[in-house]
C-alpha positions in Angstrom: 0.0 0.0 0.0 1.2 3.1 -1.1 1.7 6.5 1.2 -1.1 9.0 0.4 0.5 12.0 -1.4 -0.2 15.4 0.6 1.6 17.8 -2.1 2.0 17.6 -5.8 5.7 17.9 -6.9 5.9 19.7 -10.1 9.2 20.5 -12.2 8.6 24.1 -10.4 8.8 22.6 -6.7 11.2 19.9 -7.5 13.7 22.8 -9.0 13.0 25.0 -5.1 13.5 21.7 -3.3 17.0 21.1 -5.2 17.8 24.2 -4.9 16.7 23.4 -0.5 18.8 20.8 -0.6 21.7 23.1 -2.2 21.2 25.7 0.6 20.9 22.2 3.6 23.9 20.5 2.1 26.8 22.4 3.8 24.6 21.9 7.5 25.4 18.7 8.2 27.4 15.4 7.0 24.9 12.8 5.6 26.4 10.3 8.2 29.1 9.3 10.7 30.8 6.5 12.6 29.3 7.8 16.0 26.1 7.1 17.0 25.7 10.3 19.1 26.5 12.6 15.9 23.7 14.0 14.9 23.5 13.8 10.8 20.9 13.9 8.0 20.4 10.3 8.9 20.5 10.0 12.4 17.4 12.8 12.1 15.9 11.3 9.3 15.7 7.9 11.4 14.5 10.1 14.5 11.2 10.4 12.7 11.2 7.1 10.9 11.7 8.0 7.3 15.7 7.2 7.2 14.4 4.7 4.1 14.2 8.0 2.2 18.1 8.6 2.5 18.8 5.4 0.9 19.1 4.6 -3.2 21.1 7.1 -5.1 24.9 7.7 -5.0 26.0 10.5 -3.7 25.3 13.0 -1.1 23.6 15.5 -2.8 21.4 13.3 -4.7 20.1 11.6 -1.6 19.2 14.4 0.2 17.3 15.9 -3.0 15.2 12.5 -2.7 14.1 12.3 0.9 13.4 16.0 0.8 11.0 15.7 -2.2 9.1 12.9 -0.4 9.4 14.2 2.7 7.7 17.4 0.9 5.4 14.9 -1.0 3.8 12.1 1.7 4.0 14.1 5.0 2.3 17.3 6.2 4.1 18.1 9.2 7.4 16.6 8.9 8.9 19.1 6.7 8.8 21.3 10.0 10.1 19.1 12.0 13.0 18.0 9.7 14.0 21.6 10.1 13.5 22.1 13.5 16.0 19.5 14.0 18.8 20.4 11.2 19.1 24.0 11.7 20.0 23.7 15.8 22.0 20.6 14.8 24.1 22.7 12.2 25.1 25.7 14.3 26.9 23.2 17.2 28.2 21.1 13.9 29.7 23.9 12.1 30.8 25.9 15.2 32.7 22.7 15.8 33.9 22.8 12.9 35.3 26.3 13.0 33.1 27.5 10.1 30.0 29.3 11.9 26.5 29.0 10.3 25.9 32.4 9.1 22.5 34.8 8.6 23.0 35.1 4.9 22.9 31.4 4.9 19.8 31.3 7.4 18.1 33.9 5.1 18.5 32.0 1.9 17.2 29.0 3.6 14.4 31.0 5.2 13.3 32.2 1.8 13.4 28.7 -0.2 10.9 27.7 2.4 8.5 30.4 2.1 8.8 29.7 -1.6 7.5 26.1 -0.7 4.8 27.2 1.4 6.8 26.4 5.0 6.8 29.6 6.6 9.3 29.4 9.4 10.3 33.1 9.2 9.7 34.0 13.1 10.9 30.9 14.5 14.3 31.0 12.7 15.0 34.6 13.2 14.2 34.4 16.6 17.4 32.2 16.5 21.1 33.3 18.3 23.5 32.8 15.7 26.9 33.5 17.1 28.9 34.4 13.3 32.7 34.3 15.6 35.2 31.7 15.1 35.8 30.5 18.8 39.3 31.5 19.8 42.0 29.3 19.9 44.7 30.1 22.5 48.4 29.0 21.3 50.5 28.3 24.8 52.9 30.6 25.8 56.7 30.2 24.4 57.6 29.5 27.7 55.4 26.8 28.2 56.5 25.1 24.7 60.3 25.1 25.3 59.3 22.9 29.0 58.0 20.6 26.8 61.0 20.2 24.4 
């Protein structure tokens, strides 16, 4: 039995939805080794649609396909998906030492309203800290101890 369809994906939406995928695909890596990572498939599997990851090769690709069904068979989820990936990113890419930024939060913000998933107030209302955290280098001193 077949999922009921919710929305209609034309060539229109399926080009804003690449183009969503494009603007989600620096956020997070598609997987890891850890378990406690959190990654498009760990929060895919959180609400039991990880099966949507899975077929085509590459990265990219993947996340293109479980986004247009996501979009397609589920009315809520596409909210929740991004509830999850937006707070997920800003830890992972401040770990990283590349800091989500607003220009990037703005372009995602306006590819949703352009799908009809207004999330303007709740992702504005989020802290986004733009600063590389500081990394302190030990003192000479210290260094030639070691030596």
């Amino acid at each position: 039995m077949s999922k009921k369809a919710h929305r209609r994906v034309t060539a229109d939406v399926k080009e804003r939805i690449n183009r969503l995928a494009d603007i989600l695909y620096p956020f997070l890596p598609m997987s890891a080794r850890s378990k406690q990572a959190v990654t498009f498939q760990s929060i895919f599997a959180e609400s039991s649609v990880s099966h949507y990851l899975r077929g085509p090769e590459g990265k990219k690709q993947a996340l293109q396909q479980g986004l247009v069904k996501i979009y397609r068979y589920h009315k809520m989820l596409p909210w929740t998906i991004i509830r999850k990936i937006v707070p997920a990113a800003i830890e992972y890419r401040k770990h990283k030492r590349n800091p989500l930024k607003q220009d990037e939060l703005d372009n995602l913000i306006q590819c949703l309203c352009e799908l009809g998933i207004d999330m303007r107030d709740e992702l504005n209302r989020l802290d986004i800290d733009e600063t590389l955290p500081v990394i302190t280098v030990p003192p000479e001193k210290l260094l030639d101890d070691m030596g």
